[in-house]
C-alpha positions as a Markdown table, in Angstrom:
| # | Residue | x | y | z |
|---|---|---|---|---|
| 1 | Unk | 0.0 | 0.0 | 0.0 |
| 2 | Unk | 1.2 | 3.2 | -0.6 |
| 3 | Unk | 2.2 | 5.1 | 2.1 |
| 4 | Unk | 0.2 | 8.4 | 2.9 |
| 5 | Unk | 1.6 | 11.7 | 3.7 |
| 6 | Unk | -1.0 | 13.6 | 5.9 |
| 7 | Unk | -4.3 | 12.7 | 7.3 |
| 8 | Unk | -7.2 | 14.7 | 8.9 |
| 9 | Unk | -9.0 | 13.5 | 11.8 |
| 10 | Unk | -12.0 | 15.7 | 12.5 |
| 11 | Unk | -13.9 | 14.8 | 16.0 |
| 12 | Unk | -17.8 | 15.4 | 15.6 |
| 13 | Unk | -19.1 | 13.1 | 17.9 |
| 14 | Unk | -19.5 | 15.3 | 21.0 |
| 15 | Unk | -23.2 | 15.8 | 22.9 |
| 16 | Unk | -23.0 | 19.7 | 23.0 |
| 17 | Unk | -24.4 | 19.6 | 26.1 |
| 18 | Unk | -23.6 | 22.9 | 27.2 |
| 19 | Unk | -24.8 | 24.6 | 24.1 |
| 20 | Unk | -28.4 | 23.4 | 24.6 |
| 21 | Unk | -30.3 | 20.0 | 23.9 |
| 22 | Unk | -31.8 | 19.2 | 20.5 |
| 23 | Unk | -29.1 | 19.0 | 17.7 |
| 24 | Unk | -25.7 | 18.8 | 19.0 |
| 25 | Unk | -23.9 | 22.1 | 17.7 |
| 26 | Unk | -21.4 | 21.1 | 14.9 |
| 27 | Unk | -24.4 | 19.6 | 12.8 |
| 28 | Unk | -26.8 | 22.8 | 13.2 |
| 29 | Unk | -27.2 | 24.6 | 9.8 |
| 30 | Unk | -26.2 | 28.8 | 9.7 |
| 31 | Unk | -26.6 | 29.6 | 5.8 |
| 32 | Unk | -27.2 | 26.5 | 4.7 |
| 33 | Unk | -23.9 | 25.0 | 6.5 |
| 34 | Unk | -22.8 | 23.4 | 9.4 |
| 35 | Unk | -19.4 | 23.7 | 11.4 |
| 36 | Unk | -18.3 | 20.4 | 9.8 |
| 37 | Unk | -19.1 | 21.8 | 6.4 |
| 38 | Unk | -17.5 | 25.7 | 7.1 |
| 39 | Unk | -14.7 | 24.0 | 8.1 |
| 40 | Unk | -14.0 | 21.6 | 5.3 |
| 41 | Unk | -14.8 | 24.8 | 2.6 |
| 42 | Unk | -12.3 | 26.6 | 3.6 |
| 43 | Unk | -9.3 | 24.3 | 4.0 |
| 44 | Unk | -7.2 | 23.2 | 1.1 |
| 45 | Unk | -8.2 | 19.2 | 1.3 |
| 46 | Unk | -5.5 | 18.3 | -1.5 |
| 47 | Unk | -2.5 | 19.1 | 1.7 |
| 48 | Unk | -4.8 | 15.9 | 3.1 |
| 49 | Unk | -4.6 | 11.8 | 1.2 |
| 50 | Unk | -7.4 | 11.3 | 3.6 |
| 51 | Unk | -10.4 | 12.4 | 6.1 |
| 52 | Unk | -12.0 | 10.3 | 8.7 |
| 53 | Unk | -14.8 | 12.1 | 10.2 |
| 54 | Unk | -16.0 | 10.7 | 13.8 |
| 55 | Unk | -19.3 | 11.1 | 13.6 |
| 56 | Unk | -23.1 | 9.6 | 14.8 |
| 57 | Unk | -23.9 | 8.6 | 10.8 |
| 58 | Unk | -27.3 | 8.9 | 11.6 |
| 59 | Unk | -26.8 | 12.7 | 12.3 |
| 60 | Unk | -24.3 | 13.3 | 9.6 |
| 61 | Unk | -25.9 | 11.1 | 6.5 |
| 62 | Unk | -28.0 | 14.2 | 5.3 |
| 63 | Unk | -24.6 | 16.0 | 5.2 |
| 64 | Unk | -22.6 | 13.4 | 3.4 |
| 65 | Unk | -23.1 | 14.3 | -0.2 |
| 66 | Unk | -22.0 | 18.2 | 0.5 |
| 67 | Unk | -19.4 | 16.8 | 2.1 |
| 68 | Unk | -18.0 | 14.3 | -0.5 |
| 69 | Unk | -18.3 | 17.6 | -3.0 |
| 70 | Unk | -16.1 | 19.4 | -1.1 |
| 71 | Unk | -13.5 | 16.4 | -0.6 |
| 72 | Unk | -13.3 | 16.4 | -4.4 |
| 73 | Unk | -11.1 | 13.6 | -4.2 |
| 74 | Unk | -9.7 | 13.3 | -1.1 |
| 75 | Unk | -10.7 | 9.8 | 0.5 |
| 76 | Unk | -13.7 | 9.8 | 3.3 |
| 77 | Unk | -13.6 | 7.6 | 6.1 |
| 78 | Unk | -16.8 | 7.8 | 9.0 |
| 79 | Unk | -16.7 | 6.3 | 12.1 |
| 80 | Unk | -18.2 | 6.1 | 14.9 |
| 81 | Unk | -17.7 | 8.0 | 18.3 |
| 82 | Unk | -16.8 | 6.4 | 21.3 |
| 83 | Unk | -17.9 | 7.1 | 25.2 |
| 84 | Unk | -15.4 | 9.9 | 25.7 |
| 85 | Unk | -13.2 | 12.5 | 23.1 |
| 86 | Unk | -10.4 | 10.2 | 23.8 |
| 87 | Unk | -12.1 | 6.9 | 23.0 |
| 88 | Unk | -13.3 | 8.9 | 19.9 |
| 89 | Unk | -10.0 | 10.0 | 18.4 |
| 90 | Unk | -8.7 | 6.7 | 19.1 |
| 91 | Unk | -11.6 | 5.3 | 16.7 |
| 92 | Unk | -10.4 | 7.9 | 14.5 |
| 93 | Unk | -6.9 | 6.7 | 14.7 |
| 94 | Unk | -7.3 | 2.8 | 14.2 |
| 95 | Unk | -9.5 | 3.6 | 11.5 |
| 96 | Unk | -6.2 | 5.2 | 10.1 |
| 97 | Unk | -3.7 | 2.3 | 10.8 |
| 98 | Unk | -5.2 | 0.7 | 7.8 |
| 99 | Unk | -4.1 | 3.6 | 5.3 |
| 100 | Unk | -0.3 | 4.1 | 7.5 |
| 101 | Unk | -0.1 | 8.1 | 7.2 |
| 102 | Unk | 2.9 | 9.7 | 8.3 |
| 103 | Unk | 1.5 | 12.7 | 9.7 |
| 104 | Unk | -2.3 | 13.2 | 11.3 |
| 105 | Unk | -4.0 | 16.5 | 12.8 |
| 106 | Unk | -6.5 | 16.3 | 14.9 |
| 107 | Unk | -8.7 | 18.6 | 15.4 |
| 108 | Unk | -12.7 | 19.5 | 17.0 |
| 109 | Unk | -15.6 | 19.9 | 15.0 |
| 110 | Unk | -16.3 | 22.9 | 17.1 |
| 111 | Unk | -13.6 | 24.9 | 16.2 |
| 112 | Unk | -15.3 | 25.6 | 12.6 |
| 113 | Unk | -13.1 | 29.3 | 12.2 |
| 114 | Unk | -9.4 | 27.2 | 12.2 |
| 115 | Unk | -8.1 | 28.6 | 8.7 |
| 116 | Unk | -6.2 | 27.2 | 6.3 |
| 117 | Unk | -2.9 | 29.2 | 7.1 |
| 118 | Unk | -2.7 | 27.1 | 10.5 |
| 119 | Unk | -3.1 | 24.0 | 8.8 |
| 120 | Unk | -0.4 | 25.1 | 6.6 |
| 121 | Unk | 1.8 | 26.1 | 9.6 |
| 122 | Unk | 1.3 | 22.6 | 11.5 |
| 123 | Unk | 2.1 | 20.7 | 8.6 |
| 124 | Unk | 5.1 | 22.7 | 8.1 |
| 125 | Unk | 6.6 | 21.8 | 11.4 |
| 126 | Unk | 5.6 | 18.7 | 11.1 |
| 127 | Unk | 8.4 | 18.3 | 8.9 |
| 128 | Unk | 11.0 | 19.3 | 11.1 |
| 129 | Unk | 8.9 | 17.9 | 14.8 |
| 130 | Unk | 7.1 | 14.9 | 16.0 |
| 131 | Unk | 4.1 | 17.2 | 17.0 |
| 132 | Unk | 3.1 | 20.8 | 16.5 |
| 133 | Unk | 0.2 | 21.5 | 18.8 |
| 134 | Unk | -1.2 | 25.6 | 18.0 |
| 135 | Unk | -1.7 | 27.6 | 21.6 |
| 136 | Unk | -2.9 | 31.5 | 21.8 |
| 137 | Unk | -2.2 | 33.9 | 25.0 |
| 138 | Unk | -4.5 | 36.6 | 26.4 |
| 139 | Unk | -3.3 | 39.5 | 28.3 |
| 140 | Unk | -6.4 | 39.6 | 30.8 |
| 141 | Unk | -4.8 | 39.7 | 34.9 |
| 142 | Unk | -5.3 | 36.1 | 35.8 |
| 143 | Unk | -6.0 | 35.1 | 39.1 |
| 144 | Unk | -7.3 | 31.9 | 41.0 |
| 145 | Unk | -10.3 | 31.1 | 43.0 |
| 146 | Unk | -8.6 | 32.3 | 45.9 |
| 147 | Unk | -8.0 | 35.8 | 44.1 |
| 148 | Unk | -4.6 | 35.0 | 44.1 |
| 149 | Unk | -2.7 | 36.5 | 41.0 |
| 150 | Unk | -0.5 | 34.5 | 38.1 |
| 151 | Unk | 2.6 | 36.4 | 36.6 |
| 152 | Unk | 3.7 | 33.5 | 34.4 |
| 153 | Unk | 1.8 | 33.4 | 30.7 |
| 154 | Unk | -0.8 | 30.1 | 30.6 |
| 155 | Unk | -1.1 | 28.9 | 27.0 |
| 156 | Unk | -4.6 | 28.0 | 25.9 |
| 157 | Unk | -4.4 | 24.9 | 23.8 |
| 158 | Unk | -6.4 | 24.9 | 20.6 |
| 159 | Unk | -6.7 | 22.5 | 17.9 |
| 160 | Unk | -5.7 | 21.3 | 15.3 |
| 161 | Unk | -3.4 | 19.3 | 17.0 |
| 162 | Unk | -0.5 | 17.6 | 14.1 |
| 163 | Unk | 1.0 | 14.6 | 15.1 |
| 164 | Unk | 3.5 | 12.1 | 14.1 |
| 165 | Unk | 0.8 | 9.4 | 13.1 |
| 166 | Unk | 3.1 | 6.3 | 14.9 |
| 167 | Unk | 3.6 | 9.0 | 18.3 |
| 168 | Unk | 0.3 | 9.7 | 18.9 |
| 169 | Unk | -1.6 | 6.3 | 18.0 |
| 170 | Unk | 0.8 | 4.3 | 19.9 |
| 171 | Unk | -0.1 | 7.1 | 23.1 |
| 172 | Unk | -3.6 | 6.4 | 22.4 |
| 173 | Unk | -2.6 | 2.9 | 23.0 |
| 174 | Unk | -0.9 | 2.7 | 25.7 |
| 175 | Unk | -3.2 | 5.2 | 27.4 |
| 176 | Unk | -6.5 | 3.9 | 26.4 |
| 177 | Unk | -8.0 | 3.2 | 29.7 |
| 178 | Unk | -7.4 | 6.9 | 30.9 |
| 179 | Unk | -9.6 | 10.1 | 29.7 |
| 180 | Unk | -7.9 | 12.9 | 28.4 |
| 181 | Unk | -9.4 | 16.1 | 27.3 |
| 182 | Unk | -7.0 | 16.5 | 24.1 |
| 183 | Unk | -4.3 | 14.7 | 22.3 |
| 184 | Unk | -1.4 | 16.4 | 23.4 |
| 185 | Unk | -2.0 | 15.6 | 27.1 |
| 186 | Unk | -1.2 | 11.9 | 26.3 |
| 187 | Unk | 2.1 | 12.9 | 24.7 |
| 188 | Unk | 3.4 | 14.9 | 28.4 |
| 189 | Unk | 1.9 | 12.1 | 30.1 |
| 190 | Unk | 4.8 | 9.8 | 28.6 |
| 191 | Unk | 7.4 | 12.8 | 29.0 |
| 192 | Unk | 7.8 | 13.6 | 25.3 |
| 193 | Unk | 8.7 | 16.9 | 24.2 |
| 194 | Unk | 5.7 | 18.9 | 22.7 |
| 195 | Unk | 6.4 | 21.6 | 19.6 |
| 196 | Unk | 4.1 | 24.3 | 20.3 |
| 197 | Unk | 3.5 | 27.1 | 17.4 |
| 198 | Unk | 1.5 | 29.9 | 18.0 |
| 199 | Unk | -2.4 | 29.7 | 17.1 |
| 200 | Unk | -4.9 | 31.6 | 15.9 |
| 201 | Unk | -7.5 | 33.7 | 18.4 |
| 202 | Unk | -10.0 | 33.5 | 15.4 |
| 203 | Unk | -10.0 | 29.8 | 15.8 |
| 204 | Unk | -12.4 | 29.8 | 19.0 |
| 205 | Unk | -14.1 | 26.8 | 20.1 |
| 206 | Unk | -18.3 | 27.3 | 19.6 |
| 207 | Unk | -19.4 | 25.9 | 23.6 |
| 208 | Unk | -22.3 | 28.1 | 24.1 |
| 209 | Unk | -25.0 | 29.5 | 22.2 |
| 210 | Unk | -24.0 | 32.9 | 22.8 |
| 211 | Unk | -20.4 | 32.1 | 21.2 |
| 212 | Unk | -22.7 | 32.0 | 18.0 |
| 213 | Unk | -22.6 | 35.4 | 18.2 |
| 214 | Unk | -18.6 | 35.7 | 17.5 |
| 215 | Unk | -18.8 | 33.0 | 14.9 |
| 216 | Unk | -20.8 | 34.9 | 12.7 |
| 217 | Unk | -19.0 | 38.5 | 13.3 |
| 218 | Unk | -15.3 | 36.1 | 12.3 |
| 219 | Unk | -16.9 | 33.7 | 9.9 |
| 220 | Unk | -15.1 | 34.5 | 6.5 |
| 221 | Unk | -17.3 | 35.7 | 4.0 |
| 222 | Unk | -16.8 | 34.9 | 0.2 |
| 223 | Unk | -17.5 | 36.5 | -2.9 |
| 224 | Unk | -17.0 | 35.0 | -6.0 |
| 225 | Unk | -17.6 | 36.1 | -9.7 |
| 226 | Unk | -18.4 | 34.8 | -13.1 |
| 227 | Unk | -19.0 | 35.5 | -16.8 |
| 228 | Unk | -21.2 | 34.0 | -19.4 |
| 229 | Unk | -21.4 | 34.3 | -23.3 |
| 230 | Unk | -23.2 | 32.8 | -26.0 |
| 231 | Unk | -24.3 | 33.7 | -28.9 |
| 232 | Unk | -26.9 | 32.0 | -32.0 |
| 233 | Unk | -27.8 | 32.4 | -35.5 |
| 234 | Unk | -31.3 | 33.6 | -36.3 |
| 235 | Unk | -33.4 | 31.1 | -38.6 |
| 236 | Unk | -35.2 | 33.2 | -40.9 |
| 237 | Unk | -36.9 | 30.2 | -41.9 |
| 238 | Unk | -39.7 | 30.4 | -38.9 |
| 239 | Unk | -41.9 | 33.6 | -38.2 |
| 240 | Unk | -41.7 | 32.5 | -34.7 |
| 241 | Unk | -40.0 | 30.4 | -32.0 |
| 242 | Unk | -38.1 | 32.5 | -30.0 |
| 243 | Unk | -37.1 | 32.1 | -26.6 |
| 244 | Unk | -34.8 | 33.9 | -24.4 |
| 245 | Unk | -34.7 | 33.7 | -20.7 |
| 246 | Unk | -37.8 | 31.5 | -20.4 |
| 247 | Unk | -39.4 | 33.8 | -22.4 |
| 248 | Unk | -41.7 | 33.1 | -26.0 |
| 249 | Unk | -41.3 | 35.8 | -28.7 |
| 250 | Unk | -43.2 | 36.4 | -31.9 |
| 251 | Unk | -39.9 | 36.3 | -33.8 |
| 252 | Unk | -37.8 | 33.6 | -36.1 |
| 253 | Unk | -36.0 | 31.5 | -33.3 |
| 254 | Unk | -32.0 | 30.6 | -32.9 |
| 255 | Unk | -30.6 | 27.8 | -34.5 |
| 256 | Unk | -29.2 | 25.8 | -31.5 |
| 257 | Unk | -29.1 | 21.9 | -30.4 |
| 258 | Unk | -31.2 | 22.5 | -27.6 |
| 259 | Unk | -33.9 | 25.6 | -27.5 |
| 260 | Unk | -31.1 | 27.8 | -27.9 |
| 261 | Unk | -32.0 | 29.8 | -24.9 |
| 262 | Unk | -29.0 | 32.5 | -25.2 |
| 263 | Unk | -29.9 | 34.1 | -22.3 |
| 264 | Unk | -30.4 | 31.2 | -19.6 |
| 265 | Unk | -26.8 | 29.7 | -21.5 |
| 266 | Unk | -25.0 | 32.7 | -20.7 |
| 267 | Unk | -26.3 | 32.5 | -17.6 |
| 268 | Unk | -25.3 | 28.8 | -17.1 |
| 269 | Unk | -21.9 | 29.9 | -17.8 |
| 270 | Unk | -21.4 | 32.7 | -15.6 |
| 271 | Unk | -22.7 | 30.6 | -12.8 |
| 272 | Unk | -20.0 | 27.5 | -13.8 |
| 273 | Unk | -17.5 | 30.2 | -14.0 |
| 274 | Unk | -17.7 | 31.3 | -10.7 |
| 275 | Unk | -17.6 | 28.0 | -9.2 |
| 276 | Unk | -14.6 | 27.0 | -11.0 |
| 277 | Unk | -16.6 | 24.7 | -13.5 |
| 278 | Unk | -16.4 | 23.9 | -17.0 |
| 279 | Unk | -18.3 | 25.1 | -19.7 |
| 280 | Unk | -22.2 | 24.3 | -20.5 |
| 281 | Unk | -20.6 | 22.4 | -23.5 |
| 282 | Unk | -19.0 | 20.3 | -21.0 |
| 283 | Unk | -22.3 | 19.2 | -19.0 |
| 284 | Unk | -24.6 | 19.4 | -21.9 |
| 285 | Unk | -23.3 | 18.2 | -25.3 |
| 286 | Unk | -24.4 | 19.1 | -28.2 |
| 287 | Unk | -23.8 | 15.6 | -30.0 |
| 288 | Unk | -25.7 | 13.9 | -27.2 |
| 289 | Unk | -29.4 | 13.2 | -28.5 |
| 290 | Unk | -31.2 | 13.7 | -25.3 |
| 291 | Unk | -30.3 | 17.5 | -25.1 |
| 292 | Unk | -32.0 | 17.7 | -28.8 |
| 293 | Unk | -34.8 | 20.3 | -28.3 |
| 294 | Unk | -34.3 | 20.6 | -24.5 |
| 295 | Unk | -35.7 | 23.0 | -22.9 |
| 296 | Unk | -32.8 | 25.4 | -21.2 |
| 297 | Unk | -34.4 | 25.6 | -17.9 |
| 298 | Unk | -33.1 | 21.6 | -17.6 |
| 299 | Unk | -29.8 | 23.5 | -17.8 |
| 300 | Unk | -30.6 | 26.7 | -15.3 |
| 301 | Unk | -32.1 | 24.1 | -12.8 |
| 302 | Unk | -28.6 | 22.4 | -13.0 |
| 303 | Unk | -26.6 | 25.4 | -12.1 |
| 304 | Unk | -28.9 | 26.0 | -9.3 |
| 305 | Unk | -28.0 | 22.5 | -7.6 |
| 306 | Unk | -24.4 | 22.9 | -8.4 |
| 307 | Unk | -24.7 | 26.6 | -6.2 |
| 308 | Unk | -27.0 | 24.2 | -3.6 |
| 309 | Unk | -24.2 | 22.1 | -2.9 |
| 310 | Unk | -21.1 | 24.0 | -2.8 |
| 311 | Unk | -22.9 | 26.4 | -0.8 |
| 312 | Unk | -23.1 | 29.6 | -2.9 |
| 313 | Unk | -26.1 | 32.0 | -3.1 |
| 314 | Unk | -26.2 | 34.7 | -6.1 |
| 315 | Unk | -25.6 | 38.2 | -4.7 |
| 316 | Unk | -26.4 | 39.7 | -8.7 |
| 317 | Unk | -27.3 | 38.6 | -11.9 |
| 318 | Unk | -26.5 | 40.8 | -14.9 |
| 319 | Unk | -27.2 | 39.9 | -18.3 |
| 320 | Unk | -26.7 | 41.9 | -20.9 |
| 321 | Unk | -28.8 | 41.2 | -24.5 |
| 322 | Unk | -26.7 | 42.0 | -28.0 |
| 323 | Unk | -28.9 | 42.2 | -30.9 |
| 324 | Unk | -30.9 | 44.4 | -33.5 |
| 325 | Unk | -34.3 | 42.6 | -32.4 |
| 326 | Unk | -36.2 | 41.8 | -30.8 |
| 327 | Unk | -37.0 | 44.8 | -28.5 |
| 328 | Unk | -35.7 | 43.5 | -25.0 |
| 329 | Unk | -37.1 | 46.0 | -22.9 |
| 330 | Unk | -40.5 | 45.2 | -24.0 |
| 331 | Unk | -40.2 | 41.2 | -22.3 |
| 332 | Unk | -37.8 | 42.3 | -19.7 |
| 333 | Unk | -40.1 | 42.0 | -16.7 |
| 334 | Unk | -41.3 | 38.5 | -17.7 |
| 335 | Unk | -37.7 | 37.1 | -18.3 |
| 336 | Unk | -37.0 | 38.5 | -14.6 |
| 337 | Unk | -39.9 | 36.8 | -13.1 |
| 338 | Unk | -38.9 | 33.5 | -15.6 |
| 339 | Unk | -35.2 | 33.9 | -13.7 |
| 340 | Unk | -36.1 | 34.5 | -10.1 |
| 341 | Unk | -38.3 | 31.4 | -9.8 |
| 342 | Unk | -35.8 | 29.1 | -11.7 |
| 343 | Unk | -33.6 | 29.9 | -9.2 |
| 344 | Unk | -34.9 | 31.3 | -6.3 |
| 345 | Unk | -33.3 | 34.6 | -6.2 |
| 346 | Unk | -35.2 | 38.1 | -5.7 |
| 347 | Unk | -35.9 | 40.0 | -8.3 |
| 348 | Unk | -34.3 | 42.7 | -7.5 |
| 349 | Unk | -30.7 | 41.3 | -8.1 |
| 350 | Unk | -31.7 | 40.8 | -11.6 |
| 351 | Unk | -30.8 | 43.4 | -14.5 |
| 352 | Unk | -31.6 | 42.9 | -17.6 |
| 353 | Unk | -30.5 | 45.0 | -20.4 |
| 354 | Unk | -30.1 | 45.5 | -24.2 |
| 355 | Unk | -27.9 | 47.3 | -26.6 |
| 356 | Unk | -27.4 | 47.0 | -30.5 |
| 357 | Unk | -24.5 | 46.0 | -32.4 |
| 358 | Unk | -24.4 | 49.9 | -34.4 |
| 359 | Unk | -25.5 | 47.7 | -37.9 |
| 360 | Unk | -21.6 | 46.3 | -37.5 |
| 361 | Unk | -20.8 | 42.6 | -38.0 |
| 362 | Unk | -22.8 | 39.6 | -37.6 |
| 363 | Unk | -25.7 | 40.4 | -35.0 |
| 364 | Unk | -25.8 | 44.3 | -36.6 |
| 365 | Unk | -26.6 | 43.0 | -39.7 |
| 366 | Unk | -29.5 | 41.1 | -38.0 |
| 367 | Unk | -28.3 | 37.3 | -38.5 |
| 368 | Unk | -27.5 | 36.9 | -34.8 |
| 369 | Unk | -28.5 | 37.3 | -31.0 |
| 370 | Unk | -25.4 | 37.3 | -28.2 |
| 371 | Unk | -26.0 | 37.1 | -24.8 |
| 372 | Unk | -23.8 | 38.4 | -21.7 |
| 373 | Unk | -23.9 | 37.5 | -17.9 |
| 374 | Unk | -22.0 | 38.6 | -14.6 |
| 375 | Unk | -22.7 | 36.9 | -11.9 |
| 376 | Unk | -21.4 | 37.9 | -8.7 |
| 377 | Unk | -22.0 | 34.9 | -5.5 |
| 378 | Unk | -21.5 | 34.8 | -2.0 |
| 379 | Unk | -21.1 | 31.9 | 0.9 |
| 380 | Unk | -23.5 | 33.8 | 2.5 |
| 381 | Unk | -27.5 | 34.8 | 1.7 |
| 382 | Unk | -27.4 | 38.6 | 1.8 |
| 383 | Unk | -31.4 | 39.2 | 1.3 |
């Protein structure tokens, strides 16, 4: 088997007890995500060969097929949680023996804010140390229950926690009957030296409901962008059969594979385009007989589940009409009602406008209709 380089252990099987009853935290939706999926969106999952997930599969199984999009390729393992966080990671760990990393980083579900820079760090020393466990210090006077006060710094221990993958599993091992409240304690309890890198204050573990609150005001938020294009030539041969954006116009219609639908295409592609997708051409051939005739929506609905699933919402839709005729204007309205049901979005993020080609070219000499969309999208629902 080949060996792997770096593995991700991420702990999800905690109660949440102190947050509140109901759902434990880490699998509660904010914008469509949960901590699990925040997390894994915002880490680069190639630096990983593998991710095992401790997790009830009973509370994550709605979640899986988000998450396996976001893994792209990287290898999902789920197992289940044991009576305690250490009995848990160990799970995590054996699970792990079969695939013989080199390195592993552990780290809580609850700590959905970790970015990808610390990962980057950990792994980093990793190279050099058996362990690189992240810490953060606070300036606040510190004193004890007996109002007594402390000079010396205290470290607060945060997670991820990277790890020699041999170290820490034969820790677990040796320590299995014992209840620790992170990895790293089992590494001081047999006297090994711990590599400690400074951490991240961002990366705050979610506990209570009110720590919601900072979660939202540090939870990144990202905007993405994408254009579309397509253009068709006009079959004079009809007196009618037009359709753009949804929309049925008395005029000759667009010679195309499918319905030709300019507008929802152009649309299509300024959504793939800001999600890093191909082309419509790439999802919808036009040498495949089943897109013959089809209506464009087929396509438009597409898109929409591609933005479901990787977790995107459209902040604005631009499209922009390039032709001699029909007059735009005049089905505007309609086209923007076609639009914000296909896929969900208010219509007041939707501009739809119209110039001419000045009588130059192809489309000014009236043979042609073009279509152009911006799209801009967000990890976040702003309306």
């Amino acid at each position: 088997m080949k060996i792997m380089k770096n593995a991700l252990l991420l702990l999800a099987g905690g109660k949440g007890k102190r947050y509140g009853g109901g759902l434990p935290k880490q699998y509660r939706q904010i914008n469509n995500q949960n901590f699990i999926e925040y997390f894994l969106s915002n880490v680069s999952l190639s630096q990983f060969s593998i991710v095992v997930i401790v997790s009830d599969l009973n509370l994550l199984k709605k979640d899986i097929k988000k998450i396996k999009i976001l893994l792209n390729n990287t290898k999902l393992e789920i197992v289940k949680p044991g009576k305690n966080r250490q009995s848990s990671s160990f799970n995590g760990l054996k699970k792990l023996k079969n695939y013989e990393p080199k390195n592993v980083l552990i780290h809580d579900a609850a700590r959905p804010l970790c970015s990808n820079n610390l990962i980057k760090k950990i792994i980093k020393t990793l190279s050099k140390y058996d362990t690189a466990i992240p810490y953060v210090e606070f300036n606040d006077r510190k004193i004890n229950s007996s109002n007594k006060e402390y000079n010396e710094n205290i470290k607060f221990i945060q997670t991820p926690q990277g790890f020699r993958y041999n170290l820490i599993y034969r820790a677990h091992l040796k320590n299995k009957d014992k209840n620790f409240k992170d990895d790293s304690s089992l590494i001081t309890e047999d006297n090994k030296k711990i590599k400690f890198i400074k951490g991240e204050k961002s990366n705050l573990k979610i506990t209570y409901k009110e720590d919601i609150v900072f979660f939202k005001q540090f939870k990144q938020t990202i905007f993405r962008s994408g254009i579309g294009f397509d253009i068709h030539k006009i079959d004079y041969n009809t007196k009618k059969g037009l359709k753009l954006c949804g929309v049925n116009i008395p005029h000759p219609k667009l010679i195309g594979h499918s319905d030709a639908d300019v507008g929802y295409h152009s649309i299509c592609d300024s959504i793939f385009g800001a999600l890093s997708m191909k082309d419509i051409g790439y999802y919808f051939p036009n040498n495949e007989k089943k897109w013959e005739n089809a209506n464009s929506k087929k396509f438009i609905i597409y898109a929409k589940q591609k933005l479901t699933e990787k977790n995107f919402f459209i902040v604005n839709l631009d499209i922009n009409f390039i032709c001699e005729k029909p007059n735009i204007n005049k089905y505007s309205s309609k086209m923007i009602n076609e639009i914000s049901k296909l896929l969900d979005i208010p219509k007041k993020i939707i501009s739809i406008k119209a110039t001419t080609n000045e009588k130059l070219g192809f489309i000014g000499d009236g043979e042609g209709i073009a279509a152009e969309t911006i799209v801009q999208i967000s990890n976040e629902k702003l309306y």
